[in-house]
C-alpha positions as CSV (number, residue, x, y, z in Angstrom):
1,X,3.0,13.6,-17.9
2,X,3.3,13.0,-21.3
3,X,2.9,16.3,-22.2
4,X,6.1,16.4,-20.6
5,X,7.0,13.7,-22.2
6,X,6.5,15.0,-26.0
7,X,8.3,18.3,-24.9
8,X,11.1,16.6,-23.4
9,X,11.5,14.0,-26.5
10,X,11.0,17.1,-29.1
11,X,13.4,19.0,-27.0
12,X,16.0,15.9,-27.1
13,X,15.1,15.4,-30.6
14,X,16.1,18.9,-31.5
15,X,19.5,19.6,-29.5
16,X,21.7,16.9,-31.1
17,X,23.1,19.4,-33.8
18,X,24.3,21.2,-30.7
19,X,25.0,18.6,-28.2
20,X,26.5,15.9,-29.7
21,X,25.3,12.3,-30.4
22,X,22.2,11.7,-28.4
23,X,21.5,8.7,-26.6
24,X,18.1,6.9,-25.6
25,X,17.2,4.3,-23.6
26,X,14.0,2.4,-22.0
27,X,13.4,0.7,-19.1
28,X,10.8,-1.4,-18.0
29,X,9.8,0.3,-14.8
30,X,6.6,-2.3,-13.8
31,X,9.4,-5.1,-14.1
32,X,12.0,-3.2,-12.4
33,X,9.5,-2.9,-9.1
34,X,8.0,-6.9,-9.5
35,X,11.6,-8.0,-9.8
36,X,13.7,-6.2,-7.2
37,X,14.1,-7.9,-3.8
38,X,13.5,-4.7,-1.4
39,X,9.9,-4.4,-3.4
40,X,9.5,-8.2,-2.8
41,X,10.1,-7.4,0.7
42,X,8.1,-4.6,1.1
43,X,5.0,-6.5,-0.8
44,X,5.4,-8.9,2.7
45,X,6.0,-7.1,5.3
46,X,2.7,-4.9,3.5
47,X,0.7,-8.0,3.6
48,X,1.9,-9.3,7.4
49,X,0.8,-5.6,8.8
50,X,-2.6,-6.1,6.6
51,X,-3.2,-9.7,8.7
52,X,-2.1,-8.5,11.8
53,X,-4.6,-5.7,11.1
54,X,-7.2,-8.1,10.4
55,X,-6.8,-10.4,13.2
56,X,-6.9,-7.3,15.8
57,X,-10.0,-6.4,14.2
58,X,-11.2,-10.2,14.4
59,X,-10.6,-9.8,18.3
60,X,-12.3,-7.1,18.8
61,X,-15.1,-7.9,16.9
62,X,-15.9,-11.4,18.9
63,X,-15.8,-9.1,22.2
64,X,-18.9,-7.7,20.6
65,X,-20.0,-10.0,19.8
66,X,-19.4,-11.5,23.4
67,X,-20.8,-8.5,24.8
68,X,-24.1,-8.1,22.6
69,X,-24.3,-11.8,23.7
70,X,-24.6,-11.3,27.0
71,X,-26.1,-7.9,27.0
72,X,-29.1,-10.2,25.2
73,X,-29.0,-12.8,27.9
74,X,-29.5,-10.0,30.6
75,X,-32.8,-8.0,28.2
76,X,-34.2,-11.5,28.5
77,X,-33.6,-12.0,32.2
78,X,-35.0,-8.6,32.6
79,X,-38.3,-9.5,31.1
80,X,-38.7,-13.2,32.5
81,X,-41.8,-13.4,34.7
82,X,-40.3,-16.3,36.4
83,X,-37.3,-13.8,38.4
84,X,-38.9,-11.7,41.1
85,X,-39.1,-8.2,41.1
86,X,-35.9,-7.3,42.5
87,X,-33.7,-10.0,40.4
88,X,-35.7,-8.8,37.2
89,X,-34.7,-4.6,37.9
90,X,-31.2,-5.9,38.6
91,X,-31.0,-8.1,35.6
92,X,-32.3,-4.5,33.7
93,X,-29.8,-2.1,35.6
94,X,-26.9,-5.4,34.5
95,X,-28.3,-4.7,31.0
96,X,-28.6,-1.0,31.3
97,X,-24.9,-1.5,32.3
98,X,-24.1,-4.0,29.2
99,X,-25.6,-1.1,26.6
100,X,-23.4,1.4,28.0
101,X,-20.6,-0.9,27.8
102,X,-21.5,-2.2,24.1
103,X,-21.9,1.5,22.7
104,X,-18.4,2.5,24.3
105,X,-16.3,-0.3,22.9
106,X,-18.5,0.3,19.5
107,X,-16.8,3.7,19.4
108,X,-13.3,2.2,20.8
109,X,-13.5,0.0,17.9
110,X,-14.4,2.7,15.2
111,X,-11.2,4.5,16.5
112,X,-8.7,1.7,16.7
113,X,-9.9,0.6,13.1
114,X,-9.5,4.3,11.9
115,X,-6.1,4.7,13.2
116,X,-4.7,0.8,12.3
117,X,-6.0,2.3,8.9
118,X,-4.5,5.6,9.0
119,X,-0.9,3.8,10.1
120,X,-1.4,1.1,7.6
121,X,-2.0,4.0,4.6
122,X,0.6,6.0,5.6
123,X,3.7,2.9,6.2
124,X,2.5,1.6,2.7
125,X,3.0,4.9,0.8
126,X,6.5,5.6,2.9
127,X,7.1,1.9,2.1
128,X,6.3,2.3,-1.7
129,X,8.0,6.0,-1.9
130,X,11.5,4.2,-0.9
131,X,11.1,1.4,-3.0
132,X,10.1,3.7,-5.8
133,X,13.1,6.1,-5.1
134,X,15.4,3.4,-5.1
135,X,14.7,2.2,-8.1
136,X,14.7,6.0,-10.0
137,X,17.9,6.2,-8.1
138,X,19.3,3.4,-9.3
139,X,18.3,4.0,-13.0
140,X,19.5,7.5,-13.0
141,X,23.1,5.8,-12.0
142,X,23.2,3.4,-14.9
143,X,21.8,5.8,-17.1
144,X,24.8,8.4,-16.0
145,X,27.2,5.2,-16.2
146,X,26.1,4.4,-19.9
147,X,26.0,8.5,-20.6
148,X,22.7,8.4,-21.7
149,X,20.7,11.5,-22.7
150,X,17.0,10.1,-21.9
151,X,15.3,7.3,-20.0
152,X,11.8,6.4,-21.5
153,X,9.8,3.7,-19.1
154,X,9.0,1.0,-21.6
155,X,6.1,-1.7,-19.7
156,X,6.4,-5.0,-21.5
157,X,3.8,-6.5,-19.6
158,X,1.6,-3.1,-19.8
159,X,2.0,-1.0,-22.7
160,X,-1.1,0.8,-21.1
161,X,1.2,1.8,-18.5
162,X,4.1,3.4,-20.5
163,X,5.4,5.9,-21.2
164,X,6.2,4.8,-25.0
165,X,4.1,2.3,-27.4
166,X,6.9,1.4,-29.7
167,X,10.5,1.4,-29.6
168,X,12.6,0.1,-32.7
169,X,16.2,0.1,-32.0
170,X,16.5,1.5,-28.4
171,X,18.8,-0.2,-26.1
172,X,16.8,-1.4,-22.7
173,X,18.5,-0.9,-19.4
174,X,16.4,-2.7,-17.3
175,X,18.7,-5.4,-16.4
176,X,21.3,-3.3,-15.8
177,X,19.2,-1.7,-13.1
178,X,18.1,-5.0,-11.8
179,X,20.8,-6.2,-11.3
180,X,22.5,-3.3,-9.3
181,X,19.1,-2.9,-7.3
182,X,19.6,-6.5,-6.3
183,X,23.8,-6.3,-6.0
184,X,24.2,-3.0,-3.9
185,X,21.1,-1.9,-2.0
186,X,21.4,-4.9,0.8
């Protein structure tokens, strides 16, 4: 990427004898997606699904809990000297029963915490790809409105994150693009 990035700038850098005047501008992409609404949105309806998650995975887990509970019960039933013969091998064939039971939802629990998982991954990076192409969109439009040759993402907050340390002079779109993320995408 910023290979690309020094290519594209010496590129830019070079063609303005040819192309005319050349205009640059940065945006600060980290604000852009804190700051528009659709991202705020997505950021909760992200978390809700995480809960929701969470508390299906809180149910099942007290049925186990439930279940190991009363598979114990049974084991000690099994063993207690003061049940006849009979109720003692019944209490063992109930906890025979119980195990069975216990090591089957086990599994059913691995599998529905695999796939809430795999459906929580997958609606968080479709939920993050439209936020983010929304937000590229909507840059590329302002920067096409303003003619501008090149768009260099400028983090205030994170200069670790950008694309550019320092940037004397260039105008900053970023509230440009705000505000039409926040005016038109309703």
């Amino acid at each position: 990427m910023k290979a690309l990035l020094a290519f594209a700038l010496t590129t830019a850098l070079a063609t303005p004898i040819f192309a005319g005047e050349l205009k640059i501008v940065t945006v600060d992409l980290q604000r852009l997606l804190t700051e528009y609404d659709r991202a705020k949105e997505a950021g909760k309806q992200l978390k809700e699904r995480q809960l929701s998650f969470q508390k299906e995975l809180q149910g099942l887990q007290l049925e186990v809990r439930q279940l190991a509970g009363e598979m114990e019960e049974l084991q000690k039933l099994s063993l207690d000297n003061a049940l006849s013969r009979p109720e003692r091998d019944a209490k063992k064939k109930a906890f025979e029963g119980k195990l069975v039971d216990l090591r089957a939802f086990e599994v059913r629990y691995d599998t529905v915490r695999a796939q809430r998982e795999a459906d929580f991954q997958a609606f968080a990076s479709q939920t993050n790809k439209r936020v983010m192409d929304e937000v590229l969109s909507a840059t590329r439009s302002v920067g096409e409105r303003a003619g501008v040759n090149l768009i260099l993402n400028a983090s205030r907050a994170n200069p670790a994150a950008s694309d550019i340390l320092y940037a004397k002079g260039l105008e900053d779109i970023t509230e440009q693009v705000l505000a039409s993320l926040n005016t038109t995408r309703r």
